[in-house]
BAZAMI-404016 format. One record per residue (C-alpha): residue number from 1; residue in one letter; chain; x negated, y negated, z. Coordinates in Angstrom, 2 decimals. Each point is the difference from the previous one (the first is absolute). Layout:
N
<NUM, "a", "A", <X, Y, Z>>,
...
//
This chain:
330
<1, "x", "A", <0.00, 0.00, 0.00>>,
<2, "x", "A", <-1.45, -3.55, -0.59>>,
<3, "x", "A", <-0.13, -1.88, 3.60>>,
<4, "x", "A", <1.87, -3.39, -0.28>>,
<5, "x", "A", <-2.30, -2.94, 0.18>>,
<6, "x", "A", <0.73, -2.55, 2.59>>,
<7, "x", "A", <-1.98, -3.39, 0.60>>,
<8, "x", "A", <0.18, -1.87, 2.64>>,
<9, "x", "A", <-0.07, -4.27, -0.43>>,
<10, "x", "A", <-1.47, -1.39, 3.19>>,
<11, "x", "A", <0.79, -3.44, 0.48>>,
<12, "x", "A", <-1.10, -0.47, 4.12>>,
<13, "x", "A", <2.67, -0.30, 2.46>>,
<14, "x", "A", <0.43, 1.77, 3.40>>,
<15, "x", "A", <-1.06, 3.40, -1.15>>,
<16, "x", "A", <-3.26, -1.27, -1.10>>,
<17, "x", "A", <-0.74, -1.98, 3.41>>,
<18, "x", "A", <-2.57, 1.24, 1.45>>,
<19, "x", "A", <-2.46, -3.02, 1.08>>,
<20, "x", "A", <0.72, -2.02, 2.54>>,
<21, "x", "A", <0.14, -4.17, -0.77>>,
<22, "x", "A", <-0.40, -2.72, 2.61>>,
<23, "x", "A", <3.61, 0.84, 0.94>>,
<24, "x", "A", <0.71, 3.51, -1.08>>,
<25, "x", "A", <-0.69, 2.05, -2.86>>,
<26, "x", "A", <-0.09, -0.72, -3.61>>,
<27, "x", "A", <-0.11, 2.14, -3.27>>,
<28, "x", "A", <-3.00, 1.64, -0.59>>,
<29, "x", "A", <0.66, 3.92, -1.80>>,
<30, "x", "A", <-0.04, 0.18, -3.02>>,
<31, "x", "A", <2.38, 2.17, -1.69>>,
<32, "x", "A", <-2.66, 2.89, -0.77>>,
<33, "x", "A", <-0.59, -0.50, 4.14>>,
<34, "x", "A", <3.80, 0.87, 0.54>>,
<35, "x", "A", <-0.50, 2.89, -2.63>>,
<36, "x", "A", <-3.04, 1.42, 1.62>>,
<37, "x", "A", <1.78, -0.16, 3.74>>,
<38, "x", "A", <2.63, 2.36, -1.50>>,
<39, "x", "A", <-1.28, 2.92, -1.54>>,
<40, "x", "A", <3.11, 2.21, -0.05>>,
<41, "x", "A", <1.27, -2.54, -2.79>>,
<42, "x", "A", <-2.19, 1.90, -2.45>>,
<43, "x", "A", <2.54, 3.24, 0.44>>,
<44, "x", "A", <2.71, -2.63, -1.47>>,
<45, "x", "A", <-1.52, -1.21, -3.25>>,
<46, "x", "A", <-3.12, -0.87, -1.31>>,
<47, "x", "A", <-0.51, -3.25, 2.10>>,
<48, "x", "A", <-1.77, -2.95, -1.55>>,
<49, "x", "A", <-0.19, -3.47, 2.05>>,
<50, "x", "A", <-1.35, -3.77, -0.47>>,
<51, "x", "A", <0.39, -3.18, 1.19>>,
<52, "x", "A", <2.16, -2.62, -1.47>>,
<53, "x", "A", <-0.20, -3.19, 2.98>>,
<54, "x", "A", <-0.77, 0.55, 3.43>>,
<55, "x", "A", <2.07, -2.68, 2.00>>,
<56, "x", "A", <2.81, -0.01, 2.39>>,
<57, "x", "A", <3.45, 0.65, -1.27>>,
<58, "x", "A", <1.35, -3.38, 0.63>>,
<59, "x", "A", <-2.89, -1.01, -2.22>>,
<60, "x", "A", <0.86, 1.43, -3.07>>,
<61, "x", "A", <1.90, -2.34, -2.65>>,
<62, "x", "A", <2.18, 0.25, -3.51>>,
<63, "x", "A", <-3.32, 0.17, -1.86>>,
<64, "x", "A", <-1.15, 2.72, 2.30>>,
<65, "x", "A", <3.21, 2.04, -0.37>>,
<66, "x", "A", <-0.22, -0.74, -4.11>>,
<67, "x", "A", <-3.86, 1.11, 0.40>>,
<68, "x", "A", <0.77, 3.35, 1.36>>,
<69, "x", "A", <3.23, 0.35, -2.44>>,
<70, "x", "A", <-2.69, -0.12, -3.13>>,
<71, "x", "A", <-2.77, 2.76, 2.08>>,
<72, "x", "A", <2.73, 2.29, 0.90>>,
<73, "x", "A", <0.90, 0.03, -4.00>>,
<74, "x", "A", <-3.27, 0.50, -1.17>>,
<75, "x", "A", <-0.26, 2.90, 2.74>>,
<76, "x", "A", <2.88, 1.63, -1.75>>,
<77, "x", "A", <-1.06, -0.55, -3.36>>,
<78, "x", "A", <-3.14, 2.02, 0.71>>,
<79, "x", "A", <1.48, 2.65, 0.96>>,
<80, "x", "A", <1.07, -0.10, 3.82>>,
<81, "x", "A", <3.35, 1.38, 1.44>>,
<82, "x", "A", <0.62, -2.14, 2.58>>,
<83, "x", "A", <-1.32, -2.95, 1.89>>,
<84, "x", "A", <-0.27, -0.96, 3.64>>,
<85, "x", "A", <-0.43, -3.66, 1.30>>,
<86, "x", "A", <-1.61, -0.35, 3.56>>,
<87, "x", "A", <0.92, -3.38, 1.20>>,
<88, "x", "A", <1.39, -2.26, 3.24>>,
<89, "x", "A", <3.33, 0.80, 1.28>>,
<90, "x", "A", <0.66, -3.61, -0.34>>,
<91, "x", "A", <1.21, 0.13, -3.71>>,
<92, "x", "A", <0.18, 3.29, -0.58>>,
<93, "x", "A", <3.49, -0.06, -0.89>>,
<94, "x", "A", <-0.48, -2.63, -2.82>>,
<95, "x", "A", <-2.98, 1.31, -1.53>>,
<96, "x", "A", <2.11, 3.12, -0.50>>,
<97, "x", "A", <2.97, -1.85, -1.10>>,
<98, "x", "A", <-2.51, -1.38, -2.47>>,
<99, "x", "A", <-1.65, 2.93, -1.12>>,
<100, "x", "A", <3.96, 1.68, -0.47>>,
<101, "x", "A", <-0.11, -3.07, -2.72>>,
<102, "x", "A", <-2.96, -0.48, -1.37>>,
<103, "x", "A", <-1.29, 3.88, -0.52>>,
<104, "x", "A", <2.25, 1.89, -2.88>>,
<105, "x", "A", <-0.29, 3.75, -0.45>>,
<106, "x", "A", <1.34, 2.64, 2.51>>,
<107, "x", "A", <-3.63, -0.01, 2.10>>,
<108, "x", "A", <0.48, 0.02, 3.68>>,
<109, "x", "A", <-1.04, -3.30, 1.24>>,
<110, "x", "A", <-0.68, 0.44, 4.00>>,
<111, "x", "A", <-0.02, -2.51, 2.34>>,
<112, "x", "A", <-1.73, 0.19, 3.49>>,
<113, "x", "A", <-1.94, -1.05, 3.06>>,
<114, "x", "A", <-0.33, 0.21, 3.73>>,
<115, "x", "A", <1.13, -1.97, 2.92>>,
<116, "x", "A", <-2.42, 1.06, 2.34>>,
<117, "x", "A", <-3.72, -0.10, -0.84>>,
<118, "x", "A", <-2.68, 2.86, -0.52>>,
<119, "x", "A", <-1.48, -1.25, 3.26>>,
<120, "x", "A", <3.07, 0.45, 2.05>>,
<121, "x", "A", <1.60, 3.51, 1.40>>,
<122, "x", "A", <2.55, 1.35, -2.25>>,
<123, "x", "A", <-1.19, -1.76, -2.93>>,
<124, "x", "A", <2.12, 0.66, -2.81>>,
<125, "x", "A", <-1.45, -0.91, -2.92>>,
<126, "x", "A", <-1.72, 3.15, -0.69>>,
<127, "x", "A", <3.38, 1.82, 0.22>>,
<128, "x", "A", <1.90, -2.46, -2.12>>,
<129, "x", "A", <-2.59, 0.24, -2.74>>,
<130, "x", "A", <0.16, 3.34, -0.09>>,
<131, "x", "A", <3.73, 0.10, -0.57>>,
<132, "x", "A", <-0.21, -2.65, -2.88>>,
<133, "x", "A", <-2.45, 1.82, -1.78>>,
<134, "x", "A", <2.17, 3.56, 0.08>>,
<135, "x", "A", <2.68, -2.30, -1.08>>,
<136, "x", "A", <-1.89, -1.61, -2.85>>,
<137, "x", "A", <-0.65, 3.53, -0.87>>,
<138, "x", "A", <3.10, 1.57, 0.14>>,
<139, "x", "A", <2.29, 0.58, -3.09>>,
<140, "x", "A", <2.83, -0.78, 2.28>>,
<141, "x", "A", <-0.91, -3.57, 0.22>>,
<142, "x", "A", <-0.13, -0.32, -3.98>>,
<143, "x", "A", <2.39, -2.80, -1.30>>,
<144, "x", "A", <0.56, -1.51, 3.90>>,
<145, "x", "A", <-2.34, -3.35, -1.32>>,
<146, "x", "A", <-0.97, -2.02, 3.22>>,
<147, "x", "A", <-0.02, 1.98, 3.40>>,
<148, "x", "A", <-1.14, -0.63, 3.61>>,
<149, "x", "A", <-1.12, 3.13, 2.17>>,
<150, "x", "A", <-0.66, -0.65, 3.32>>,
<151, "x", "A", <0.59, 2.01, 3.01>>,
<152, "x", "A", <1.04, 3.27, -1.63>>,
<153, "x", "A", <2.81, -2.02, -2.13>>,
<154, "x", "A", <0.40, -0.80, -3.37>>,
<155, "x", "A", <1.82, -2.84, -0.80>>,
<156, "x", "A", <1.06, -2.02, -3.36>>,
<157, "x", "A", <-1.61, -3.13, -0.61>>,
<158, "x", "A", <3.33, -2.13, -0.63>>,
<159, "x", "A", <1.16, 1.05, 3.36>>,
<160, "x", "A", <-3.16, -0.16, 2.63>>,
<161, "x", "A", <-0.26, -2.63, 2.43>>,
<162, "x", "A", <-2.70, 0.17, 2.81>>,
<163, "x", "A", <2.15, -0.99, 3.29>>,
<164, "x", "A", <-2.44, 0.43, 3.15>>,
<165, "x", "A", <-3.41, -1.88, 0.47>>,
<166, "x", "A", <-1.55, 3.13, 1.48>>,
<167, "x", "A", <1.82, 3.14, -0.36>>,
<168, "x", "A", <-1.07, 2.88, -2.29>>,
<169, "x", "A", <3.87, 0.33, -0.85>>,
<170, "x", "A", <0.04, -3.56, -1.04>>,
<171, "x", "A", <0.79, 1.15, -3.61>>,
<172, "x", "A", <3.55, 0.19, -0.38>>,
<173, "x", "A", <2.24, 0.04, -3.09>>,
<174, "x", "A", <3.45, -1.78, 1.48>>,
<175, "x", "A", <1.98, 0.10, -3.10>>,
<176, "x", "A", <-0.40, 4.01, -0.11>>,
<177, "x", "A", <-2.11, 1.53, 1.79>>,
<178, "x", "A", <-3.60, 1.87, -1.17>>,
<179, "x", "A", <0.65, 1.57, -3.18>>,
<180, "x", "A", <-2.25, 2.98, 0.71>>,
<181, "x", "A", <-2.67, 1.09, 2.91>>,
<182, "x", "A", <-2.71, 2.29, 0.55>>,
<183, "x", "A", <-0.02, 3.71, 1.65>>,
<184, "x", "A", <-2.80, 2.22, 1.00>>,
<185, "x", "A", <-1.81, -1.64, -3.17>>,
<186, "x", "A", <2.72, -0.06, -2.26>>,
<187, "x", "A", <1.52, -2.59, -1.85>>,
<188, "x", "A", <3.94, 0.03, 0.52>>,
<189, "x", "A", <2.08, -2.35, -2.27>>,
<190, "x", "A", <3.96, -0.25, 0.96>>,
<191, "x", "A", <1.09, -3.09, -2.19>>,
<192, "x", "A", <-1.13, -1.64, -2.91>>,
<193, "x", "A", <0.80, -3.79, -0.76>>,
<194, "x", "A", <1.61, -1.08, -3.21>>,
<195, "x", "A", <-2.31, -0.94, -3.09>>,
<196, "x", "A", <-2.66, -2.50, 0.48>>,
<197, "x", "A", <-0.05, -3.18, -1.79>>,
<198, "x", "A", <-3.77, -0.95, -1.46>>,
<199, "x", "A", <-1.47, -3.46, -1.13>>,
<200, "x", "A", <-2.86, -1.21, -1.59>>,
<201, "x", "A", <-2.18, -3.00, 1.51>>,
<202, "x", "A", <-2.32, -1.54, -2.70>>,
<203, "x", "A", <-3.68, -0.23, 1.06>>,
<204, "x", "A", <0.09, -3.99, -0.68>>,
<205, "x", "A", <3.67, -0.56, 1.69>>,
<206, "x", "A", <-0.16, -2.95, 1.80>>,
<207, "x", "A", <0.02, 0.18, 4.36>>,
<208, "x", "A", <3.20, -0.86, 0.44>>,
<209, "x", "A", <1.01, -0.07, 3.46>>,
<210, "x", "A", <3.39, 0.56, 1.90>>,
<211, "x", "A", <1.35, -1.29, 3.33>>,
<212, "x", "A", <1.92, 2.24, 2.59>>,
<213, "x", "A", <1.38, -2.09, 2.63>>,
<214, "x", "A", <2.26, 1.45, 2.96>>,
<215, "x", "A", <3.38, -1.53, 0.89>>,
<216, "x", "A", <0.82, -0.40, 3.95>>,
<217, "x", "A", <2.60, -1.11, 2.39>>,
<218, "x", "A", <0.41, -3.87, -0.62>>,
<219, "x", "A", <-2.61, -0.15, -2.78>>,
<220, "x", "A", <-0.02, -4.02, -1.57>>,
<221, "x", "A", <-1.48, 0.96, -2.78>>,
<222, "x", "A", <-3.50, -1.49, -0.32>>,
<223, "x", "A", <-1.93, 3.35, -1.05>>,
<224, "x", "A", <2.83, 0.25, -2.95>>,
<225, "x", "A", <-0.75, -3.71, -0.79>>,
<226, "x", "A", <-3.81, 0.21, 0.28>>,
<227, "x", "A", <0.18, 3.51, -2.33>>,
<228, "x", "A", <0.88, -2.21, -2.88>>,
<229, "x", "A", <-2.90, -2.28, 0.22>>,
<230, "x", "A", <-2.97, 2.23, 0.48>>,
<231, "x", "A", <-0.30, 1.32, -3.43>>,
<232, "x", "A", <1.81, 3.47, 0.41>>,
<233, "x", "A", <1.41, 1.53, -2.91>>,
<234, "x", "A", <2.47, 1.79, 1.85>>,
<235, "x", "A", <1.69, 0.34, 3.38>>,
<236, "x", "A", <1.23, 3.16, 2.01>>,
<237, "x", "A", <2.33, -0.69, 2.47>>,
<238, "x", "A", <1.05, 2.07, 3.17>>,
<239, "x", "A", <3.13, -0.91, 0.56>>,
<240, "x", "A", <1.99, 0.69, 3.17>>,
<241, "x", "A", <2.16, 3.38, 0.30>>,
<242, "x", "A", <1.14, 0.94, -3.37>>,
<243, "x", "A", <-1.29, -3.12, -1.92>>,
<244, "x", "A", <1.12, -2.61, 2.01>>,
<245, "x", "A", <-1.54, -3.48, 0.75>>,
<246, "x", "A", <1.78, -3.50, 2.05>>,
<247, "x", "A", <2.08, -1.78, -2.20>>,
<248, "x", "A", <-2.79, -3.69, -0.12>>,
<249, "x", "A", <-2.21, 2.68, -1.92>>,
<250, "x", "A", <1.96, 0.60, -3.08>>,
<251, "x", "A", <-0.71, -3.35, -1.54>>,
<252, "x", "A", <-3.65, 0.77, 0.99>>,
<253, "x", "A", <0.03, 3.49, -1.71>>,
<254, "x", "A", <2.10, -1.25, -3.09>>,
<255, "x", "A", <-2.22, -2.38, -0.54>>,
<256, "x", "A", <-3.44, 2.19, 0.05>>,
<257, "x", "A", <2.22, 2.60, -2.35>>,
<258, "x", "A", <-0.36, -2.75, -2.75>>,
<259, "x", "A", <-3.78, 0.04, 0.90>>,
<260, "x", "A", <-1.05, 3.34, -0.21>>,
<261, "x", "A", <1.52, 3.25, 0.84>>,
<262, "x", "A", <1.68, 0.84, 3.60>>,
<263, "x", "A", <0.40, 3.51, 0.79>>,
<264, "x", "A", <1.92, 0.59, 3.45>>,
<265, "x", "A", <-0.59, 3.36, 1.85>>,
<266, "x", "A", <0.81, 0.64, 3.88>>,
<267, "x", "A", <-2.39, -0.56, 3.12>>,
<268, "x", "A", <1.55, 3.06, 1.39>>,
<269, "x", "A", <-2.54, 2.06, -2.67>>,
<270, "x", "A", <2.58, 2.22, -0.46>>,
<271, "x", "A", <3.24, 0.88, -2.24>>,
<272, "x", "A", <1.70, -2.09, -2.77>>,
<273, "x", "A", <-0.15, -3.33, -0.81>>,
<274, "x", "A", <4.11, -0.30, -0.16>>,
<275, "x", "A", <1.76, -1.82, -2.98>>,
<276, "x", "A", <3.58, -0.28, 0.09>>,
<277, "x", "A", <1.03, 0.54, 3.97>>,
<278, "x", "A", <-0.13, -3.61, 1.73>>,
<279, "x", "A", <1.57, -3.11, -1.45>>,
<280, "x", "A", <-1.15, -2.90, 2.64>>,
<281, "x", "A", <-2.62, -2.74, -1.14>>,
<282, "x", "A", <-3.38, 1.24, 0.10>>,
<283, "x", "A", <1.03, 3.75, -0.23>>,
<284, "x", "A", <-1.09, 2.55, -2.42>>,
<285, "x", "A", <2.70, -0.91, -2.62>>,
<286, "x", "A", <-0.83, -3.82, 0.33>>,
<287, "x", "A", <-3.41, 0.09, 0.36>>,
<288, "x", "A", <-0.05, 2.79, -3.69>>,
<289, "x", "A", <2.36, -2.63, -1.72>>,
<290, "x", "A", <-2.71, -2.87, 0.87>>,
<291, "x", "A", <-2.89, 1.96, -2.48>>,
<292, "x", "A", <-1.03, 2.07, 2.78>>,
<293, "x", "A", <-1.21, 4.01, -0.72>>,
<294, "x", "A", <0.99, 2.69, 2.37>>,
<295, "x", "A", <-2.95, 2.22, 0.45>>,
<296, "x", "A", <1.96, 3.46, 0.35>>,
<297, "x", "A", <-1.63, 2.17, 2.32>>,
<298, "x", "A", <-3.39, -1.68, -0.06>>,
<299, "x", "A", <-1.26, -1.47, 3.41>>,
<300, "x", "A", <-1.50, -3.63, -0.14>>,
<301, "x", "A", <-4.14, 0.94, -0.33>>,
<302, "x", "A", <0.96, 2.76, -3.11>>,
<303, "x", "A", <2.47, -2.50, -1.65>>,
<304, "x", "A", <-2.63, -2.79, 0.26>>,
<305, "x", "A", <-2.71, 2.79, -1.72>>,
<306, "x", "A", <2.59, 0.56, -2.80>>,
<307, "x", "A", <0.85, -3.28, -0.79>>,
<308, "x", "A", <-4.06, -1.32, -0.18>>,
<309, "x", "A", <-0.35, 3.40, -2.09>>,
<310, "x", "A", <3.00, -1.17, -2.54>>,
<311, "x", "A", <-1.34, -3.46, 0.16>>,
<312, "x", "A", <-3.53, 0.86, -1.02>>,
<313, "x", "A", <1.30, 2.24, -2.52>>,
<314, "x", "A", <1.90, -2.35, -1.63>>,
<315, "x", "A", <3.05, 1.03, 0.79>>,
<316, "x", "A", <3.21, -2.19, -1.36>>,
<317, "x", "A", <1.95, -1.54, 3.04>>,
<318, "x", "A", <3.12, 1.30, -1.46>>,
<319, "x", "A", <-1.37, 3.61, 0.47>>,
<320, "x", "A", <-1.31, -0.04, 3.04>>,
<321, "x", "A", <3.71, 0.47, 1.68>>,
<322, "x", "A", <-0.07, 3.75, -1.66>>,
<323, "x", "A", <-3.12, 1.30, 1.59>>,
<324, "x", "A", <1.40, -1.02, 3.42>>,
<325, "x", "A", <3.36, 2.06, -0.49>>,
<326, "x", "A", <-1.69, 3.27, -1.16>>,
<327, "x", "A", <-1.67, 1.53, 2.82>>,
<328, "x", "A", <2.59, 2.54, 1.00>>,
<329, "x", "A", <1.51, 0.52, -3.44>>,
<330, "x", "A", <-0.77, 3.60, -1.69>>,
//
């Protein structure tokens, strides 16, 4: 039988902490460091391993995430099965969201990390590597796109959300649950998410940046006013409850719609953008009628990363309502 081939994209983060800094440690493994301290990856696949960045997750940017994108195709063009990205916790969930966009082809795409450093007890980077890489390899995982494994669970990467600052479990999927998990070395997948929707990025698109700003109880408004003059090309909003925001604001928001485009997603993270349930000013319905974009079941950070991704790719602004509604559609 031919052994899958499996490399692994180190890009610094938690799991590669080893060092200490002048206040705690910093990333210093490289990825063929993490790939030496686990030998029992080379009964997977045939395990290959370099370095892309070595930073902090919270350090990583668009052109980072677009970086990695373009080595994890070339990877696959050579011949390799499936990649894994060691990174921070910090954004793992959008650099997956990004790779489940930017990465065609039916290649497993594998996410992960660690939340508690190689020099601590119970560090679990070693055995979260070791489940992304039998993941990566496994013909199971074939057509899933984007996926984060972490803790034994495997989850999609339109659904993830990291909700703890320090818990191993803090990879949870709200919207439904891990789509698969891990058993005795075994690669277990239960549910499959509908198709995955690809685009292309040019090499010379222009940085276009978006906002995300946060609604709260008695917000005036001055973020939403200050988003229009800082040079954004588009906005993400969190609105209140189901897409919600104090009646003052609509004037604010309708007027940034003729600006640029205003997506509106929850700051609960979690279910539906609604569309046609509440009537008063500033609901869902009013605030839709005023230009605004629902953002489906996208949470605030992924419908940000999808809207500078359609920006940069030149997407028209009268498509970009279409790749918002499709994320639970067969």
């Amino acid at each position: 039988m031919v052994r899958p081939r499996v490399h692994i994209l180190g890009l610094g983060g938690t799991i590669a902490m080893a060092g200490a800094g002048e206040r705690g440690v910093v990333p210093n493994l490289t990825a063929e460091d993490l790939l030496r301290a686990v030998p029992q990856l080379a009964e997977a696949a045939d395990v290959t391993a370099s370095s892309l960045r070595m930073v902090a997750g919270s350090h990583l940017t668009i052109e980072d995430l677009l970086a990695l994108a373009q080595e994890a195709q070339r990877l696959l063009a050579s011949g390799v099965d499936g990649v894994v990205v060691t990174q921070g916790t910090d954004t793992i969930e959008e650099v997956a969201f990004g790779l489940d966009l930017l990465v065609p082809g039916d290649a497993p795409l594998v996410v992960t990390g660690a939340m508690r450093n190689p020099r601590l007890p119970g560090a679990d980077g070693p055995a979260n590597l070791w489940g992304a890489v039998l993941v990566a390899a496994s013909p199971q995982a074939r057509g899933l796109g984007g996926l984060v494994v972490f803790n034994d669970e495997i989850h999609a990467a339109r659904f993830v959300q990291k909700t703890h600052t320090q818990s191993p479990a803090t990879f949870r999927s709200r919207q439904a649950g891990p789509i698969g998990w891990l058993a005795e070395g075994r690669v277990r997948v239960a549910l499959r998410p509908p198709r995955r929707y690809c685009l292309q990025v040019p090499a010379d698109a222009p940085p276009l940046q978006v906002g995300l700003v946060t609604l709260c109880l008695g917000d005036d408004g001055r973020l939403l006013r200050a988003a229009g003059d800082v040079g954004y090309a588009g906005l993400v909003l969190e609105a209140l409850g189901g897409g919600h925001a104090l009646p003052p604001l609509v004037p604010i928001l309708a007027s940034l719609v003729e600006r640029m485009p205003v997506v509106m997603a929850s700051r609960t993270g979690c279910g539906e953008v609604l569309t046609r349930t509440y009537g008063f000013p500033g609901s869902e319905s009013d605030l839709i009628a005023h230009g605004l974009i629902p953002a489906g079941m996208l949470d605030g950070p992924k419908a940000r990363l999808l809207l500078t991704l359609l920006l940069r790719a030149g997407i028209a602004r009268d498509q970009i309502a279409a790749w918002y509604s499709q994320w639970l559609d067969g």
